[in-house]
py3Dmol code that shows the C-alpha trace and the ligand (Angstrom):
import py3Dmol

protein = """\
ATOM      1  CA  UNK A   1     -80.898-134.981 -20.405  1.00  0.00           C
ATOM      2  CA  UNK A   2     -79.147-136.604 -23.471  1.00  0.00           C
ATOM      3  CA  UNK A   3     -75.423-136.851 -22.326  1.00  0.00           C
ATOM      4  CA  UNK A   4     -72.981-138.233 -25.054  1.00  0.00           C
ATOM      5  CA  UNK A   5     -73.085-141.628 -23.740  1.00  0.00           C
ATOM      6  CA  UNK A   6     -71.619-142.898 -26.606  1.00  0.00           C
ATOM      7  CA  UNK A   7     -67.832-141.657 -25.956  1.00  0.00           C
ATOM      8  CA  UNK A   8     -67.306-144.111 -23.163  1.00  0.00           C
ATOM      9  CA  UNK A   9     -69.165-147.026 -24.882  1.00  0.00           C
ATOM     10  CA  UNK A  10     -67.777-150.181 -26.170  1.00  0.00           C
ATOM     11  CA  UNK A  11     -68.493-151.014 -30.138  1.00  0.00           C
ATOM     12  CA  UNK A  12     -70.936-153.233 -29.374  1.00  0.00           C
ATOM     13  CA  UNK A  13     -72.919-151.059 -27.244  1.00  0.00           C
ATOM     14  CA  UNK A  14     -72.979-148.569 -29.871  1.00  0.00           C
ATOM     15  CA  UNK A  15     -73.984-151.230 -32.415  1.00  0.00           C
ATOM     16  CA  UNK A  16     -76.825-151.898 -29.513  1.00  0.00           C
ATOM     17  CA  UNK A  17     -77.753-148.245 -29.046  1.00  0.00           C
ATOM     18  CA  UNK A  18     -77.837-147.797 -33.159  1.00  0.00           C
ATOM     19  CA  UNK A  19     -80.223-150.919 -33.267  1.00  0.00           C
ATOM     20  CA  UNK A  20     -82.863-149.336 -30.695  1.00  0.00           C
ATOM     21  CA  UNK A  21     -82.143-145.715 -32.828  1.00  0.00           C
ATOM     22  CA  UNK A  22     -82.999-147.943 -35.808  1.00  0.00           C
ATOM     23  CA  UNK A  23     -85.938-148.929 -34.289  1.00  0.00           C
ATOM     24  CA  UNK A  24     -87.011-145.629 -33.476  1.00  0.00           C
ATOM     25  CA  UNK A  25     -86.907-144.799 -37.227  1.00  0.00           C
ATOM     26  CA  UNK A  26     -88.952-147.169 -37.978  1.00  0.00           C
ATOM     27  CA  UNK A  27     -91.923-145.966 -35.324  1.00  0.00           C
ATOM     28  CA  UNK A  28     -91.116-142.266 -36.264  1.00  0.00           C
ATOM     29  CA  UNK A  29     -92.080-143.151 -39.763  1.00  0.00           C
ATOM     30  CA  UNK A  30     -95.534-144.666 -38.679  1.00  0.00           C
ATOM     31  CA  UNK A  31     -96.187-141.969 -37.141  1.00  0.00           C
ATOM     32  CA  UNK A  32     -95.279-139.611 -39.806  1.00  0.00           C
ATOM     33  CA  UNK A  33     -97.635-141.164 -42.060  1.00  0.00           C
ATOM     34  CA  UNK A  34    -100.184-142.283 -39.276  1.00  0.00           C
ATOM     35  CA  UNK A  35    -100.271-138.216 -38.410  1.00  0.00           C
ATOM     36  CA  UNK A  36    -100.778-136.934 -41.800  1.00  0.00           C
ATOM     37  CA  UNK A  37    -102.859-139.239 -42.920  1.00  0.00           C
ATOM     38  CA  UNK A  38    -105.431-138.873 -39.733  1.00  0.00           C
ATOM     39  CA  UNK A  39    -106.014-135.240 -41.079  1.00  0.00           C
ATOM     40  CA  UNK A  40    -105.845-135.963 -45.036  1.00  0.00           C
ATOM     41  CA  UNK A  41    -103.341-132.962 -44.553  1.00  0.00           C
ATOM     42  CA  UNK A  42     -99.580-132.352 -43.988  1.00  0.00           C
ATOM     43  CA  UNK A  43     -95.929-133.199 -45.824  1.00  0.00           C
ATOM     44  CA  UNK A  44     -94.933-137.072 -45.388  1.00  0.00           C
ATOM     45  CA  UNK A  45     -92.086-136.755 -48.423  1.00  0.00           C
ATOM     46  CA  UNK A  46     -89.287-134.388 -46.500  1.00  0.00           C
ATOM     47  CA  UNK A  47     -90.524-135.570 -43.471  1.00  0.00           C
ATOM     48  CA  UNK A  48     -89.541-139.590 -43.875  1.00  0.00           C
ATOM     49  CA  UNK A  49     -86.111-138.048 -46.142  1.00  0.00           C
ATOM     50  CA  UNK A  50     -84.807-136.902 -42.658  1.00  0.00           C
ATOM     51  CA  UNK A  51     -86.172-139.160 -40.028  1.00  0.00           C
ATOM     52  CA  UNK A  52     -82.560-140.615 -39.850  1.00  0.00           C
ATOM     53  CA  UNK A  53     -81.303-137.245 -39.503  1.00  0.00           C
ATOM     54  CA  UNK A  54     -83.814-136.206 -36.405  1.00  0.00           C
ATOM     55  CA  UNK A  55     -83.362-139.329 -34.882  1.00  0.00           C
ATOM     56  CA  UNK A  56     -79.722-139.257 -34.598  1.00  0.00           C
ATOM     57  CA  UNK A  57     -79.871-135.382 -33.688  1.00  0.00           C
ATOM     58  CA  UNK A  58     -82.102-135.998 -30.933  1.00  0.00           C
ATOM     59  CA  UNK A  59     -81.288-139.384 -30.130  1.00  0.00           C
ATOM     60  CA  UNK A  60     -77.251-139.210 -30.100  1.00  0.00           C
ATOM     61  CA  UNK A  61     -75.867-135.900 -30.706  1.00  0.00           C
ATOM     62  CA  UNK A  62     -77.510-133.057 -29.356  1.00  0.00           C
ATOM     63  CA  UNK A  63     -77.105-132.190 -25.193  1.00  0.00           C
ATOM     64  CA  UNK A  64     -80.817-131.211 -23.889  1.00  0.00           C
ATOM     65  CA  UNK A  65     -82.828-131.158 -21.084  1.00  0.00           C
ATOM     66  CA  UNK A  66     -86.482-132.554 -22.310  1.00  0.00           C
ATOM     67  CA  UNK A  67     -88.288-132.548 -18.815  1.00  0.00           C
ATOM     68  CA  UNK A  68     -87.197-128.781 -18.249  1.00  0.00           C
ATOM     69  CA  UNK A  69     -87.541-126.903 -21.696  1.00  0.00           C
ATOM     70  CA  UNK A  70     -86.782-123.310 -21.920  1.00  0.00           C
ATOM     71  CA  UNK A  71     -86.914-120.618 -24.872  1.00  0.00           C
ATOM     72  CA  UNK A  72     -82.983-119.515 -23.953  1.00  0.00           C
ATOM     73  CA  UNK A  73     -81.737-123.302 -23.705  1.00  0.00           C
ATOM     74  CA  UNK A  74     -78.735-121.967 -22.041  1.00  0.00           C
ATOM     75  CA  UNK A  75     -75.669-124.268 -21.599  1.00  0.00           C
ATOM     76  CA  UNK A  76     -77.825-126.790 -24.133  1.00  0.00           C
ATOM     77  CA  UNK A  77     -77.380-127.812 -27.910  1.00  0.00           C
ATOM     78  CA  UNK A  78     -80.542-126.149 -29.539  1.00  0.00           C
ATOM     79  CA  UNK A  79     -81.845-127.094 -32.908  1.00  0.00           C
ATOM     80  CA  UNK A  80     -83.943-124.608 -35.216  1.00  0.00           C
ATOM     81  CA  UNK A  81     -85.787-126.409 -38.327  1.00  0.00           C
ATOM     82  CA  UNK A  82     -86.030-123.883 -41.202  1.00  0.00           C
ATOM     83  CA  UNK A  83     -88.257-126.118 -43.681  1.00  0.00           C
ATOM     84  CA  UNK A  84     -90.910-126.181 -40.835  1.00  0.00           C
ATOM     85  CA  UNK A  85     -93.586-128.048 -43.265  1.00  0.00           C
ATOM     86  CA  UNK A  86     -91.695-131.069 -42.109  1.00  0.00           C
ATOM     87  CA  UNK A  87     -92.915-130.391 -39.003  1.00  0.00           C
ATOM     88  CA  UNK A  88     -94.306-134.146 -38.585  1.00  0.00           C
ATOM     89  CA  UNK A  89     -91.068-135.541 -38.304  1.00  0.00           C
ATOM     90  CA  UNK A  90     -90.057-133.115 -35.684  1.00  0.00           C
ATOM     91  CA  UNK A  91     -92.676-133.352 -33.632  1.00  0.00           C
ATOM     92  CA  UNK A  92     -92.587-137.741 -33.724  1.00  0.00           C
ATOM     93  CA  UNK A  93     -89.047-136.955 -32.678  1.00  0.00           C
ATOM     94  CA  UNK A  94     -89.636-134.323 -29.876  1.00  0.00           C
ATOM     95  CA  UNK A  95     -92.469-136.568 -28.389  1.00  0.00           C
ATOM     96  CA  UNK A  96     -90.493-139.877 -28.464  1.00  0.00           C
ATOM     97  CA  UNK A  97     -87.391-138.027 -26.763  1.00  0.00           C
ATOM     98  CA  UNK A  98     -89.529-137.010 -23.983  1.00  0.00           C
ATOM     99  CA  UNK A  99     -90.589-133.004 -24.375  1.00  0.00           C
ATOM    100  CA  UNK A 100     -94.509-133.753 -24.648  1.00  0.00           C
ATOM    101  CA  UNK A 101     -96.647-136.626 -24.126  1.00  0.00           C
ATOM    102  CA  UNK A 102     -96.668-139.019 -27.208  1.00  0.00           C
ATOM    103  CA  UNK A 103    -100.352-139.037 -27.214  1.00  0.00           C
ATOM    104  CA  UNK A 104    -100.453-135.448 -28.218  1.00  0.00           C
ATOM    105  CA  UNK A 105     -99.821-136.255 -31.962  1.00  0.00           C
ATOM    106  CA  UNK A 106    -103.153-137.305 -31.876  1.00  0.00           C
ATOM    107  CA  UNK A 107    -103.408-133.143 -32.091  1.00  0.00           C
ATOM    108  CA  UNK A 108    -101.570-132.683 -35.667  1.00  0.00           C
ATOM    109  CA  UNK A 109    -103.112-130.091 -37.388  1.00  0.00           C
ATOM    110  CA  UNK A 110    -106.472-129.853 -35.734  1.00  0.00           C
ATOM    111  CA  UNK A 111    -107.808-126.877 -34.247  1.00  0.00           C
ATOM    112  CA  UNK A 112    -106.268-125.296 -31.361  1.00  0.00           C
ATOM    113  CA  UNK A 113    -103.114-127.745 -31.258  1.00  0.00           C
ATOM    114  CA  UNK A 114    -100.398-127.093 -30.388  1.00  0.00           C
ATOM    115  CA  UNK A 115     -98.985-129.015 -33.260  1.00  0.00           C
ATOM    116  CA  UNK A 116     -99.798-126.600 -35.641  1.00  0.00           C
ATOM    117  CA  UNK A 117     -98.766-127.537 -39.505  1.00  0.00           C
ATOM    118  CA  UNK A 118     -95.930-125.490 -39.605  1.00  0.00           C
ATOM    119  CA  UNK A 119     -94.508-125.212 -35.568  1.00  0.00           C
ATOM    120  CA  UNK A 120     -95.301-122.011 -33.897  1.00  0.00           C
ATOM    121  CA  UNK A 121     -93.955-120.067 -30.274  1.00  0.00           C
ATOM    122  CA  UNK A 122     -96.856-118.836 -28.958  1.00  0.00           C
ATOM    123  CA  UNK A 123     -98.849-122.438 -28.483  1.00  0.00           C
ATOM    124  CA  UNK A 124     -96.083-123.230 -25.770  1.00  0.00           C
ATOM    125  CA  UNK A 125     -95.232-126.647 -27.265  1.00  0.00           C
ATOM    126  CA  UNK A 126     -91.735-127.951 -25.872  1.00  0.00           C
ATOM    127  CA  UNK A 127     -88.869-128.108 -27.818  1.00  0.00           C
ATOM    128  CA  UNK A 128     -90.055-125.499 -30.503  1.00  0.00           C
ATOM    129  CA  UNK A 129     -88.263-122.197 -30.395  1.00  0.00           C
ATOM    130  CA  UNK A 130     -88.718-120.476 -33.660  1.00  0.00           C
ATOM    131  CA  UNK A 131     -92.416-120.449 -36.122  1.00  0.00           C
ATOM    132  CA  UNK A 132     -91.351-121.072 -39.461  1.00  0.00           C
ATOM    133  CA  UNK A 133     -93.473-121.431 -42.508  1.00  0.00           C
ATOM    134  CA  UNK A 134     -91.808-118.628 -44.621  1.00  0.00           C
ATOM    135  CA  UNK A 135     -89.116-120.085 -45.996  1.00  0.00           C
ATOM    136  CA  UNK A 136     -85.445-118.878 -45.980  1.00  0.00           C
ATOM    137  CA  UNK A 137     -85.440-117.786 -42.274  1.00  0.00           C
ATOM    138  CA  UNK A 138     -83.889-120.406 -39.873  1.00  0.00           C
ATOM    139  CA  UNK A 139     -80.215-119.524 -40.943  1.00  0.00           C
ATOM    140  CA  UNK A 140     -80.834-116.156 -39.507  1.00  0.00           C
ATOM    141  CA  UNK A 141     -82.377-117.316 -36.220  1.00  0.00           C
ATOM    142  CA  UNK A 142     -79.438-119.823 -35.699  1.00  0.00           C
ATOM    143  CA  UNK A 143     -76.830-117.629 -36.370  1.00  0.00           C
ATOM    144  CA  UNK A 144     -78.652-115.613 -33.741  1.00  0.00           C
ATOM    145  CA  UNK A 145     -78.595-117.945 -31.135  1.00  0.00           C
ATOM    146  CA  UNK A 146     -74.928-119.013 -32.020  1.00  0.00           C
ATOM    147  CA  UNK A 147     -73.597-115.874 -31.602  1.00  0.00           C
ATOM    148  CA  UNK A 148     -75.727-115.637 -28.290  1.00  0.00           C
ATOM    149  CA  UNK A 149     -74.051-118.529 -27.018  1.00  0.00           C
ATOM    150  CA  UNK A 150     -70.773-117.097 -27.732  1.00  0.00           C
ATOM    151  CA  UNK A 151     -71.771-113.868 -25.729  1.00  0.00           C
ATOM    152  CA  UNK A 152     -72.863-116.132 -22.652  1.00  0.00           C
ATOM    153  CA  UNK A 153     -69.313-117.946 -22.919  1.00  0.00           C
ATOM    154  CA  UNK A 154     -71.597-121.089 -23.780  1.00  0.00           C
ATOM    155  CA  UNK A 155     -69.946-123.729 -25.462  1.00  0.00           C
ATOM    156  CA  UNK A 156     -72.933-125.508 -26.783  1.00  0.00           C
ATOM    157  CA  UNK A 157     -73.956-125.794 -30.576  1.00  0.00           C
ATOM    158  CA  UNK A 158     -76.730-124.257 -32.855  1.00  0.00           C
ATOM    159  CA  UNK A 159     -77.533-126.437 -35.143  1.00  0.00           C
ATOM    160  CA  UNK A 160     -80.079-126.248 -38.178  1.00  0.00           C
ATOM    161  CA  UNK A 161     -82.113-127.691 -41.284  1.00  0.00           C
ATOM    162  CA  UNK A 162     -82.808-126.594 -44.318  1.00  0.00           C
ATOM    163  CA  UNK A 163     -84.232-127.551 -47.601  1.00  0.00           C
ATOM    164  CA  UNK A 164     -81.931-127.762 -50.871  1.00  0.00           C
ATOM    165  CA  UNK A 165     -85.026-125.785 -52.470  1.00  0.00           C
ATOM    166  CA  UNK A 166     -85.475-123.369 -49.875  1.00  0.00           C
ATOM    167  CA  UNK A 167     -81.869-122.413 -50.685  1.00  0.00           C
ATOM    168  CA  UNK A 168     -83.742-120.150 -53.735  1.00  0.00           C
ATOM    169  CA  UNK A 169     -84.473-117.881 -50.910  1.00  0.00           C
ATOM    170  CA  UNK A 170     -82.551-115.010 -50.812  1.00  0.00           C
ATOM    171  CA  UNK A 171     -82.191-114.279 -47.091  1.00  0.00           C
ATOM    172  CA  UNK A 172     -80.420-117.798 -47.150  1.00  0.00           C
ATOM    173  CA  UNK A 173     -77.183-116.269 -48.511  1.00  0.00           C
ATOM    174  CA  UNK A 174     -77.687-113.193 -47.054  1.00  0.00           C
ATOM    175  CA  UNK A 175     -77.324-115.503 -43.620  1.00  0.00           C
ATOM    176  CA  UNK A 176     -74.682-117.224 -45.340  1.00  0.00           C
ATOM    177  CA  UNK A 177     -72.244-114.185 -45.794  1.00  0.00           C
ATOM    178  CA  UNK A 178     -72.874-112.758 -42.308  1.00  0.00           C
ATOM    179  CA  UNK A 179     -72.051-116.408 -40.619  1.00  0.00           C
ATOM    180  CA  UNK A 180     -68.462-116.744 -42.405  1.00  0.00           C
ATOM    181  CA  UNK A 181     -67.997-113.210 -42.062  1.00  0.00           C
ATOM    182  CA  UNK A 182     -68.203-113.094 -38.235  1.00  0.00           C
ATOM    183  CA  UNK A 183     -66.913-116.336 -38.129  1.00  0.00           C
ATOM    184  CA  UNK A 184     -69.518-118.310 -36.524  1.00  0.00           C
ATOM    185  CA  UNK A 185     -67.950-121.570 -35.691  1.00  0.00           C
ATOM    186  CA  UNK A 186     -70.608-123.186 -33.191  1.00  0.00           C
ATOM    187  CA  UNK A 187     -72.603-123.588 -35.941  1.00  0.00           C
ATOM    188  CA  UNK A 188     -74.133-126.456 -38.039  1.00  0.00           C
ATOM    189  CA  UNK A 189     -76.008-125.829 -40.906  1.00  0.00           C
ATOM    190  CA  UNK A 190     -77.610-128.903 -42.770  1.00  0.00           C
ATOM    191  CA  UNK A 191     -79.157-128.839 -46.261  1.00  0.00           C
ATOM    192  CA  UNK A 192     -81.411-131.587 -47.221  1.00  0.00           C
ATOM    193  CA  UNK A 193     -80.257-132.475 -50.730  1.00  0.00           C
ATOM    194  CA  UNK A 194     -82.992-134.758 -51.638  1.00  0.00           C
ATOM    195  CA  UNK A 195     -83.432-132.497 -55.217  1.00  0.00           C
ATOM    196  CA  UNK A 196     -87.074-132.135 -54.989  1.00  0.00           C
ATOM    197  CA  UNK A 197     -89.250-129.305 -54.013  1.00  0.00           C
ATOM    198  CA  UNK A 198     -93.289-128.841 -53.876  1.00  0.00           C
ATOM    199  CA  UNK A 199     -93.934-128.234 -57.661  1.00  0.00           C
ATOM    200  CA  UNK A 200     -91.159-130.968 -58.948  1.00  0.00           C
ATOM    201  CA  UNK A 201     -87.454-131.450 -59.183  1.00  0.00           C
ATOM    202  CA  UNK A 202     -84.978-128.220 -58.118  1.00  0.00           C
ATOM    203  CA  UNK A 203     -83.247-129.238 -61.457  1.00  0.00           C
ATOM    204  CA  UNK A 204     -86.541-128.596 -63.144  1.00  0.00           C
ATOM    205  CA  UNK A 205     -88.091-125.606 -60.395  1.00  0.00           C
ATOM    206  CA  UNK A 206     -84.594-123.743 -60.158  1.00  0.00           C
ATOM    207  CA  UNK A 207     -81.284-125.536 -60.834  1.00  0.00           C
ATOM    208  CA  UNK A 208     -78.898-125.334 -57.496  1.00  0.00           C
ATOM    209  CA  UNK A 209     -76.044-126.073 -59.065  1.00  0.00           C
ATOM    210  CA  UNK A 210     -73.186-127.489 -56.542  1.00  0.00           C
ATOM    211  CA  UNK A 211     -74.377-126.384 -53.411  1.00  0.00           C
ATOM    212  CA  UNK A 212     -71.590-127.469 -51.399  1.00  0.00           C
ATOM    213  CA  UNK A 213     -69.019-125.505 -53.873  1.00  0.00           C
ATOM    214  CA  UNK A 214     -71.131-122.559 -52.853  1.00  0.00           C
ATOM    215  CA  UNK A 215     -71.551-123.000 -49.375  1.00  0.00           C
ATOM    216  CA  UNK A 216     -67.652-123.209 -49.618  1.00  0.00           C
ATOM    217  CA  UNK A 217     -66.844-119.707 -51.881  1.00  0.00           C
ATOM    218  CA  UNK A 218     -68.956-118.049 -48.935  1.00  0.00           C
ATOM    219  CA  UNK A 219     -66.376-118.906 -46.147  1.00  0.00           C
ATOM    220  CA  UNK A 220     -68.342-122.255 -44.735  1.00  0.00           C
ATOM    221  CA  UNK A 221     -66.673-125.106 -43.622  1.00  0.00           C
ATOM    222  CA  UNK A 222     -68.507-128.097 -46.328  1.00  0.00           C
ATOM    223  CA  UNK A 223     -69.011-131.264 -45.750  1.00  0.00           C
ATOM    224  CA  UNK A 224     -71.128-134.273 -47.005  1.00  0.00           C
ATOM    225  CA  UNK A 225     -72.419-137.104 -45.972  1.00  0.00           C
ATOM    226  CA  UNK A 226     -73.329-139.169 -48.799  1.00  0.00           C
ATOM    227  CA  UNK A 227     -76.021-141.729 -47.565  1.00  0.00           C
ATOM    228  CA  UNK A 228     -78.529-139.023 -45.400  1.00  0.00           C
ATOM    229  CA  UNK A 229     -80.828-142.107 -44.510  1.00  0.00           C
ATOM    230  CA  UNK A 230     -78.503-144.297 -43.009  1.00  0.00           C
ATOM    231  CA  UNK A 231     -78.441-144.068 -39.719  1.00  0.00           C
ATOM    232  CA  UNK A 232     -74.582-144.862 -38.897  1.00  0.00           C
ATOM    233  CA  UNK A 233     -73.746-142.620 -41.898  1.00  0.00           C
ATOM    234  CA  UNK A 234     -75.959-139.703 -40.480  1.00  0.00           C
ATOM    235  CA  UNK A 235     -74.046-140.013 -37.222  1.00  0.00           C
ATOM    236  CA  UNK A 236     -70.602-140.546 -38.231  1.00  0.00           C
ATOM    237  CA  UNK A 237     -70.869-137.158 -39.895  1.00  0.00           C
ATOM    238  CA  UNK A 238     -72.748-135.095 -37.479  1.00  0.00           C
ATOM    239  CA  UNK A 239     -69.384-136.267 -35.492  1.00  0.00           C
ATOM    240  CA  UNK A 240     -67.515-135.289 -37.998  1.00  0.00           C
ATOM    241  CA  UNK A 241     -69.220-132.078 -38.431  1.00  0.00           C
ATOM    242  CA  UNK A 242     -69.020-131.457 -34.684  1.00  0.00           C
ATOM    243  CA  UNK A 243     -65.071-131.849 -34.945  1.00  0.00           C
ATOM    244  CA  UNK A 244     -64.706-129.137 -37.542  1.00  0.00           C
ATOM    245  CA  UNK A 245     -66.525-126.617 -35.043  1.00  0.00           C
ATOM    246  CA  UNK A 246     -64.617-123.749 -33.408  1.00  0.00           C
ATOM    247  CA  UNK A 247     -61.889-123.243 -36.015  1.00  0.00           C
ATOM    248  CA  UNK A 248     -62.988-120.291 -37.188  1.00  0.00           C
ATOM    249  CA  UNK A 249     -65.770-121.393 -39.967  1.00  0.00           C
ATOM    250  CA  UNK A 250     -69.711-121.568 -39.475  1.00  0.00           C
ATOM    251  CA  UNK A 251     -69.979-125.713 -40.592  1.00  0.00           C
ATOM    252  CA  UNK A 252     -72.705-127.221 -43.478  1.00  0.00           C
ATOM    253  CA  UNK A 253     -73.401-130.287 -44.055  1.00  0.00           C
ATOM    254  CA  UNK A 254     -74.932-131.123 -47.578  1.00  0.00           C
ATOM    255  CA  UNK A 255     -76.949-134.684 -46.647  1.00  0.00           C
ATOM    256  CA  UNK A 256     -78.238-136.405 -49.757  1.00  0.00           C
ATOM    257  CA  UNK A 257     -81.177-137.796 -49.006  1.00  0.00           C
ATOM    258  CA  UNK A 258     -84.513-139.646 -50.442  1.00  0.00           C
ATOM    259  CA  UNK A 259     -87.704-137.825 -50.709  1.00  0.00           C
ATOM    260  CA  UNK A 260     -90.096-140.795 -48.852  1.00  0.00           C
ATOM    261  CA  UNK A 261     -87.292-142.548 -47.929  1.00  0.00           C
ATOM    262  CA  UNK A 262     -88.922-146.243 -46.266  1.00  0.00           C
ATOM    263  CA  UNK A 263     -92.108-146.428 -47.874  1.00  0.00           C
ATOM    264  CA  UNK A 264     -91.034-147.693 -51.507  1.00  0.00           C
ATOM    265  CA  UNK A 265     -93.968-145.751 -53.750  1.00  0.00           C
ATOM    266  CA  UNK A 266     -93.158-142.735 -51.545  1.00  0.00           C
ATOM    267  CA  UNK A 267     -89.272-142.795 -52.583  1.00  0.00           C
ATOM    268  CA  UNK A 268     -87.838-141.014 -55.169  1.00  0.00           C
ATOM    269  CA  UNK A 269     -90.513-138.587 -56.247  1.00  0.00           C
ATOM    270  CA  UNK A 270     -91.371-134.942 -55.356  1.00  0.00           C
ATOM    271  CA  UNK A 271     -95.250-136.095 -55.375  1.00  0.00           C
ATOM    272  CA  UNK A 272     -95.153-137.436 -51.717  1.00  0.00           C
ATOM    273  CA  UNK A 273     -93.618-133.339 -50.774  1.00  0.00           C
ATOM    274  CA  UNK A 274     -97.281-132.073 -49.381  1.00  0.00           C
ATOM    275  CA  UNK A 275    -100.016-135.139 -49.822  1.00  0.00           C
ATOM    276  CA  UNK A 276    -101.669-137.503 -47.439  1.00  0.00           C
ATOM    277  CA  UNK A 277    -101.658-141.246 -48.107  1.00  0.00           C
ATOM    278  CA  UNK A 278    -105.354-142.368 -48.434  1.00  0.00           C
ATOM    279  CA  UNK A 279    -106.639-145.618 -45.796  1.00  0.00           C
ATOM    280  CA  UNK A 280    -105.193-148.080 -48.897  1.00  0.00           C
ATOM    281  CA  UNK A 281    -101.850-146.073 -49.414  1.00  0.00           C
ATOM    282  CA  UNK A 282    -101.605-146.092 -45.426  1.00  0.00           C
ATOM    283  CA  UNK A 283    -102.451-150.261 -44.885  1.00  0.00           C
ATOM    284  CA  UNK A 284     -99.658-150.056 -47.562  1.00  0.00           C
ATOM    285  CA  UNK A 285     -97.295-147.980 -46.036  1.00  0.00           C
ATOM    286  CA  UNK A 286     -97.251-149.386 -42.219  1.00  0.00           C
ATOM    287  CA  UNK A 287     -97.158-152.585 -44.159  1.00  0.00           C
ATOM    288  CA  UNK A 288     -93.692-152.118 -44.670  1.00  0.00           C
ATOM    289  CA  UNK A 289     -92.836-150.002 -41.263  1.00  0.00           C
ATOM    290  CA  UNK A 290     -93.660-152.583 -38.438  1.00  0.00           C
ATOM    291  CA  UNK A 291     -94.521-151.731 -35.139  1.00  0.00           C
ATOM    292  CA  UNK A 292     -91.215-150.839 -32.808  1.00  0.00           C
ATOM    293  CA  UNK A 293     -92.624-149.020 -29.869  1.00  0.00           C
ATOM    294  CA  UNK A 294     -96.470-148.563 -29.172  1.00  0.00           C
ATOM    295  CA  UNK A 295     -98.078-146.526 -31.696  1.00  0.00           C
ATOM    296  CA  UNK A 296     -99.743-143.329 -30.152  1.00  0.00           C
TER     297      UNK A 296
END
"""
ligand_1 = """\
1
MG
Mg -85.844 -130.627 -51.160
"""
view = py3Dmol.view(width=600, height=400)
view.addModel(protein, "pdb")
view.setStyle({"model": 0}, {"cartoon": {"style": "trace"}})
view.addModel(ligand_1, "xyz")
view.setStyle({"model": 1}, {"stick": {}})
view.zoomTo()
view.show()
C-alpha cells in the first residue's frame, strides 16, 4: 500500500525520497527503451515525456494496494491511461511499484503477453483496468469510476492521462461537458502537452489552440504545471491539483512536457512517437540513462 508518507516527513526526507523517485526515472527509462527496442516495436517518445509523471503518480500520490489488485479498487486512488500506446511506461511503472514481477517485461509485445501493445482487461495483468487503443475514451471511463466512487461514499480519486493530440477526438469533449456538468470533483484529468502527435506537430496535424482556456469555458477547474519532466514540479502540482478537488469542478492539469524527454536525439521531435531505437541508437541511449536498480 502507498500511504502519503510524505505529510509527516521532514524536508530532507522528502529531498531523500525525491532522490530514490529520481532514480527510479532513470531505470524506468531503460526500460522503456530496453522494452521497445527488444521487439523492434512499440512508442518510446510519449512514453519517456511522462515517466516523471508515472513515477510520481505511482510513487507519491496515488493510495493503492499492489499485492491485492482488484477491477473495483474500492476505497483506492485508481488511475485510467487514455493514450494507452504509451503503455511501456505504464507497465515499467506498475512492475517497479510492485503489481507484477519485474521480469515480466521481458513479455512486451510478444505473443500471448499479457503486456499487450496497447493494455488490455481480459489478459488479467495487475493494475490495468480499462483496454485502450482507440483514442478519445479514458475521460469517459474515469468519469465513470468517479462518479462510482461518489455512489459508494468513497473518498478516493480518479485520476487520468491523455494526449494533447488525442484531444481531436470528439468523445473527449463530449466527456468534458458531462464532467463539469455533474460536477465531478474527484477527478483529475491530465493532458500531455508535449505538441506532437504520430504524423508530426498538433500545430501542423490539427492546431489545439489554448487547451487550458478550453478546458476552462467547459466548467473544469485548469491548472498547469509548467516543467512536466521535473520531478518536484510534477509533484508539487499533482498536490496542488489534489487541493482543488471536491469544490464542485472535475480538475485538469495541462503538463508541458518533452516528447523523448532523457535521451537527447529522442527530445524534441514527434519522430521518436511510435519507433524502436536500433542496437546503436540503444548503446546510445542507456549511455546516457545509467543503471539505478537492476535491469530486468
Ligand atoms: Mg502529444
Amino acid at each position: 500500500m502507498c500511504t502519503f508518507a510524505r505529510d509527516i516527513q521532514s524536508t530532507t526526507d522528502t529531498q531523500m525520497a525525491n532522490t530514490e523517485l529520481k532514480e527510479l526515472c532513470t531505470q524506468v527509462r531503460r526500460d522503456i527503451v530496453r522494452m521497445v527496442h527488444a521487439v523492434n516495436s512499440g512508442h518510446p517518445g510519449g512514453s519517456l515525456g511522462c515517466t516523471e509523471f508515472f513515477v510520481a503518480l505511482y510513487g507519491e500520490m496515488m493510495e493503492y494496494d499492489a499485492a491485492n489488485f482488484t477491477m473495483d479498487g474500492i476505497n483506492e486512488d485508481l488511475f485510467f491511461l487514455s493514450n494507452g500506446h504509451i503503455s511501456p511506461v505504464y507497465y515499467s511503472v506498475l512492475a517497479r511499484n510492485g503489481f507484477f514481477a519485474v521480469d515480466e517485461l521481458n513479455t512486451f509485445r510478444k505473443i500471448n503477453s499479457r503486456l499487450q501493445g496497447h493494455p488490455t482487461t481480459h489478459e488479467g495483468l495487475e493494475g490495468i483496468r480499462i483496454a485502450s487503443g482507440s483514442l478519445g475514451q479514458g475521460m469517459s471511463v474515469a468519469i465513470g469510476a468517479a462518479e462510482a466512487k461518489k455512489l459508494n461514499n468513497d473518498s478516493h480519486l480518479v485520476y487520468s492521462l491523455h494526449g494533447d493530440g488525442e484531444l481531436q477526438e470528439g468523445q473527449i469533449w463530449e466527456a468534458a461537458l458531462y464532467a463539469a456538468g455533474k460536477k465531478i470533483d474527484n477527478l483529475i484529468c491530465t493532458i500531455d502537452a508535449n505538441g506532437q502527435q504520430i504524423d508530426g506537430s498538433t500545430d501542423d496535424v490539427l492546431p489545439m489552440g489554448d487547451i487550458g482556456s478550453k478546458f476552462a469555458a467547459f466548467g473544469w477547474d485548469v491548472m498547469t504545471i509548467e516543467k512536466g519532466n521535473d520531478l518536484d514540479a510534477v509533484i508539487a502540482g499533482l498536490n496542488e491539483a489534489k487541493s482543488r478537488t471536491g469544490k464542485g469542478k472535475p480538475v485538469c492539469i495541462v503538463m508541458k512536457t518533452e516528447m523523448g524527454a532523457g535521451i537527447d536525439f529522442m527530445e524534441g521531435t514527434h519522430k521518436w512517437h511510435g519507433i524502436a531505437p536500433n542496437d546503436e541508437q540503444l548503446e546510445a541511449a542507456l549511455a546516457q540513462l545509467p543503471s539505478t536498480l537492476a535491469d530486468y
